[in-house]
N, C-alpha and C positions, 0 to 999 in steps of 0.2 A: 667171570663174565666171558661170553662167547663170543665173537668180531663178528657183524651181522653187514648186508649190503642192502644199504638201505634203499636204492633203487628199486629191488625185490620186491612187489608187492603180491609174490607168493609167502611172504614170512611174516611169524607173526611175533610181536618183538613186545615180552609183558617183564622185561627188564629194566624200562629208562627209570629217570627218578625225579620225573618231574609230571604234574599231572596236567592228563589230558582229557578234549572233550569225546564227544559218544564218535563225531568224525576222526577221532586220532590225531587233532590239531591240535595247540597251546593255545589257553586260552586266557588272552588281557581281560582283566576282570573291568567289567563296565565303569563300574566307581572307578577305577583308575583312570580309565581314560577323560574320564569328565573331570577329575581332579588335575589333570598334566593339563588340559585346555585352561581351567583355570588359573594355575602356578606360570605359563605362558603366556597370559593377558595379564600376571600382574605386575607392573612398572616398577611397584617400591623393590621387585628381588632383584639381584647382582649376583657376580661370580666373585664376592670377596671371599677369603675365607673362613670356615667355622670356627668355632673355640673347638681346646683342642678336644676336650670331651665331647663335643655334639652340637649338635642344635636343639637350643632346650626344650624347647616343645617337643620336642621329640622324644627326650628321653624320657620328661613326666607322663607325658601319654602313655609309653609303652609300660612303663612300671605299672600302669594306675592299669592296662589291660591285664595283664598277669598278679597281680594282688588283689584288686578290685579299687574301686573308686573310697569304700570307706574301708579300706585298712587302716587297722589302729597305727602299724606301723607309719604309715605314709602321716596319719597326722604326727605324730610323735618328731615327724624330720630328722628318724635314721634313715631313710629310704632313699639310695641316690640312682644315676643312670651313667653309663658309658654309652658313646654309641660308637657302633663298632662295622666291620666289614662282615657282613654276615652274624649267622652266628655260629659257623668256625671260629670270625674274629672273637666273639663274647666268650669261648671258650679259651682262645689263647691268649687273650688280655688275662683272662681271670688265673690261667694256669699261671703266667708269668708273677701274677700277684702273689700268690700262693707257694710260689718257689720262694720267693724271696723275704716273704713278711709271715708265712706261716710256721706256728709251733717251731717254731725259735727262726733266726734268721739264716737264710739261703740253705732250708735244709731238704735237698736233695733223693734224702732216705726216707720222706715219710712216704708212705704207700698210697699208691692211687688207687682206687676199687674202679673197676668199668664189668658192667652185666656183661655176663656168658650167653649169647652172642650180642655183641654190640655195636653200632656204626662203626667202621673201619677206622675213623677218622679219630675219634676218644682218644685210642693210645697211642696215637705219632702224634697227636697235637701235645698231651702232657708228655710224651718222654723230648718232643721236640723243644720244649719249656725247660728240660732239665732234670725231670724228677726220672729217677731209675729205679724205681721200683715199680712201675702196673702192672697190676693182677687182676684175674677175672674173677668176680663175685657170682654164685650159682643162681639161675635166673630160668630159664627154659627146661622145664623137665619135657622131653623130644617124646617120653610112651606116651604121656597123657597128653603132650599137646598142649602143652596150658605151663604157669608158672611154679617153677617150685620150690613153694612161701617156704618150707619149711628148711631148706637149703639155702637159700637168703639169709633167713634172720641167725641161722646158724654162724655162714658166715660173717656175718655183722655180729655175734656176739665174741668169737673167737680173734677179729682181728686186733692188730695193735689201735692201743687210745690214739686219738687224735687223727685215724688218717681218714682220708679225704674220698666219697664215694661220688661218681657220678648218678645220675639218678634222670630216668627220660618221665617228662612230668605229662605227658599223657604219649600215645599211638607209639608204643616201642617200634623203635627201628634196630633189627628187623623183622618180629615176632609177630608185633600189632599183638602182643597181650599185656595189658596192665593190672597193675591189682587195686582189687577193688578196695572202695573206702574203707572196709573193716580193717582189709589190710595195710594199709598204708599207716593206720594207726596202729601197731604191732612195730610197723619198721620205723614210725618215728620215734616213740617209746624206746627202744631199742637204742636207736642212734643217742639221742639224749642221755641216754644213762651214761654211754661208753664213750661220752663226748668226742664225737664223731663230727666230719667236715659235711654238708651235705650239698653240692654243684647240682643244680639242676640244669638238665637240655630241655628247652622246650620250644620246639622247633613245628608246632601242626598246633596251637592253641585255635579251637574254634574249628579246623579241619577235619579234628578226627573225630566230635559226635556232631558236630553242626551247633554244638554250644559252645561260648566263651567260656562262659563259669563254669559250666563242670567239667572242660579239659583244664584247668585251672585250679580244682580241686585241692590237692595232693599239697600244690604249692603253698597255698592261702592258708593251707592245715598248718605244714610248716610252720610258718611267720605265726598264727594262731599261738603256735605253743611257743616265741619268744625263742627261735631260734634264730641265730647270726649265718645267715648264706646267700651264695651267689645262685644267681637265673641268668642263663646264657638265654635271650629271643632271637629267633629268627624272624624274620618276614618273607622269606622266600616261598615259602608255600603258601601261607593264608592270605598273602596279597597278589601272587604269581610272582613277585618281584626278585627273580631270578636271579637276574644279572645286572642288577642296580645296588647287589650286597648289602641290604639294608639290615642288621642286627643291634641288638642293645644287650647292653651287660646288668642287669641289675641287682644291686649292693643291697642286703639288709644289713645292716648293719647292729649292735647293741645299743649306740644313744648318736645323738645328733654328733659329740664331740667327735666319737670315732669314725663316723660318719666323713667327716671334715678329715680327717691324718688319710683316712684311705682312699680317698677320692685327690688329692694332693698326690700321693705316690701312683694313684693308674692314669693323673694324669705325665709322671717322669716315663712311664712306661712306655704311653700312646704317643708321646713327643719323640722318640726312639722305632715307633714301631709304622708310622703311618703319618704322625706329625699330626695331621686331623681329617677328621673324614671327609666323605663325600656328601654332597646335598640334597639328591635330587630325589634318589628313594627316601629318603628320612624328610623332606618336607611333602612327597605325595601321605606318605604314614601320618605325617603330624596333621595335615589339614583335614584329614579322614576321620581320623582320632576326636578331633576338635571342632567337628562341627555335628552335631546331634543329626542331623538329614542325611550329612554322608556316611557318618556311623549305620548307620541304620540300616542304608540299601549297601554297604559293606558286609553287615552283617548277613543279609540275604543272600549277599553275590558268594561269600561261607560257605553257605548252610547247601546252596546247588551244588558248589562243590563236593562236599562232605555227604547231601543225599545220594549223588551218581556213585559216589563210592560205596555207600551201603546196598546200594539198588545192585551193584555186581557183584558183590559179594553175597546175598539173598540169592540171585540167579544163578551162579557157580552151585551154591550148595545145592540148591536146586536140582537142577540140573544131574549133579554128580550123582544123587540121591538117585533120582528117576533110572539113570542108568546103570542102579545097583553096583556102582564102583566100590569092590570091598574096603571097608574100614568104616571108621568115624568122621565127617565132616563137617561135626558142629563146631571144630573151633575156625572155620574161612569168616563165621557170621559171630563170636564170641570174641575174633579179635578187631582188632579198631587200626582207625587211618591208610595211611595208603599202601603200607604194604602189608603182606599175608605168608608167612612160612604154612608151605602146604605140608607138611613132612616127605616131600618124594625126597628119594635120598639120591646120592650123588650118580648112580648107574641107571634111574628114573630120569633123572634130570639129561642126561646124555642122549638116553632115547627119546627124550623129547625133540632138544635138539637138532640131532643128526635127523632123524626119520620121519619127524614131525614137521620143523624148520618153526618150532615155538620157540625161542628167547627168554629163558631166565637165568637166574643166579644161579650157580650151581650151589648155592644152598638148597635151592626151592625156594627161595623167596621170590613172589611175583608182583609188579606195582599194580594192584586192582584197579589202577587209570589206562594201564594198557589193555583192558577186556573192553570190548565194546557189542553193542546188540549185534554187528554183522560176524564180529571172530569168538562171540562165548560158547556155543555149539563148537566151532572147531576144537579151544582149546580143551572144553570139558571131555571132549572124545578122545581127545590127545591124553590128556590124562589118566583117563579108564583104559586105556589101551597101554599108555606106560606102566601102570600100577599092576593091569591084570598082568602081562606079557614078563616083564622084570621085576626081578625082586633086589 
């Protein structure tokens, strides 16, 4: 990442990681704020504190959004919730679980799979848990642009039994490509056979196509075929709830009993790690969750989110098309959520930078919140000029 002055409003900055509106502002999503008037007018709340696993509502809610309302699982009462600080925290409660209680006890050697390229954060959160072994599992094939299944499941058939894959259960960060349903059924098959751990991130449910249920897909499939794993949620993006760290860790568990042993040890964990959470994001979630009116224009307050981002991504290719910018760029509108690996490579990305004063990752990854109607012309010509000028 490049140190930008943000004063500058010569520059145009399609790096941050948090999404914005068509003005370039943050935007509190309406249902929240109607919800914080409400949680503020209610007299029965207090500052005592939570249990140490959560606020319950809160954590059924959010299992019941990423499984669905009638998972068998969820009736069965394996299904439990953690709720966590983010879902950084869901992944590091769950890695710490994982170190100490998986495939025999405190075993430090089993291997962690994180996708080739993947949030920075995956492998300092598990190796900061303890485990020393993360490797990358093959995932972005860079000529075509798109994923490559068949380097995946290769991977996953050659690695050792039992270790543990992360898996981004929809809007890969930082690719924005997933595989599609056929596939996902290939990699569960796969996993299953070679009894395999499988961690899901799922950090943009309902973000990244404007639907719940089918960025939720992949997960439901999961649980479907009677597999035992963890779902790391965020709330940070599909609620905008940034910095109120609102995440939940959620358990499938095998049967109720087991249920119960593992939920007793992440709560020895979270007593050591945070003692118990915070309230304020996790009861705006829960009364959102739990009341069918605010679900509802939640869902819409979504879906504008998740539209603007397909509307810039349409207009980018667009765009890029018109100005005959040599290559391929069906995958800016083939991949999903908010961000976009354009393939410029790293001497592309410089001259953006420097000569441009456009702002991304020096992957090329760009957050499609940062294009708006006034800088998509700039950046698309920034582009065509980076791509034609450097190689």
């Amino acid at each position: 990442m490049h140190f930008i002055d943000i004063n500058d409003s010569s520059q145009t900055i399609i790096g941050v990681e948090a999404y914005r509106t068509d003005e370039g502002k943050p935007w509190v999503l309406p249902v929240v704020k109607k919800v914080e008037k409400i949680i503020v007018h209610d007299d029965r709340l207090n500052h005592e504190y939570l249990p140490i696993l959560g606020l319950a509502e809160f954590r059924s809610s959010s299992s019941k959004i990423v499984l669905g309302d009638d998972s068998p699982a969820i009736r069965e009462n394996r299904v439990g919730g953690v709720q966590c600080l983010g879902g950084t925290g869901a992944l590091k409660i769950g890695a710490e679980f994982l170190r100490r209680f998986y495939n025999g006890s405190n075993n430090t050697k089993t291997p962690v799979y994180v996708s080739s390229p993947t949030w920075e954060n995956h492998n300092a959160v598990f190796s900061s848990a303890g485990f020393e072994d993360v490797r990358p599992y093959k995932y972005w094939d860079a000529e075509r642009r798109g994923l490559d299944l068949s380097g995946f499941l290769g991977d996953l058939e050659s690695c050792p039994e039992h270790s543990i894959f992360v898996l981004h259960a929809c809007a890969h960060n930082p690719t924005g490509t997933d595989p599609t349903q056929e596939q996902w059924k290939q990699i569960a098959e796969v996993m299953m056979r070679r009894k395999l751990f499988a961690f899901f991130d799922s950090a943009y449910q309902g973000f990244a196509s404007g639907n719940l249920e089918k960025d939720a897909w992949a997960v439901r499939y999961f649980v479907s075929k009677g597999v035992e794993m963890f779902c790391a949620q965020s709330f940070s993006k599909n609620f905008g709830l940034y910095n109120e760290r609102v995440g939940n860790l959620t358990i499938v568990a095998r049967d109720a009993d087991n249920l119960k042993r593992v939920l007793s040890q992440m709560e020895k964990i979270v007593r050591t790690t945070w003692s118990n959470p915070p309230s304020q994001g996790a009861r705006i979630v829960a009364v959102t969750l739990s009341s069918p009116e605010l679900f509802s224009e939640w869902k819409d307050n979504v879906k504008t989110m998740a539209d603007r981002v397909l509307l810039m991504r349409a207009q980018l290719k667009a765009k890029l098309q018109s100005l005959g910018t040599p290559g391929t760029w069906d995958h800016i509108t083939d991949q999903i959520g908010m961000f976009s690996f354009t393939g410029l490579n790293p001497n592309q990305v410089e001259y953006m930078v420097k000569e441009k004063h456009v702002y991304l990752m020096a992957s090329g990854r760009i957050n499609m919140c940062g294009l708006t109607s006034k800088n998509i012309d700039y950046v698309a010509e920034s582009i065509h000029e980076a791509v034609t000028k450097v190689q």
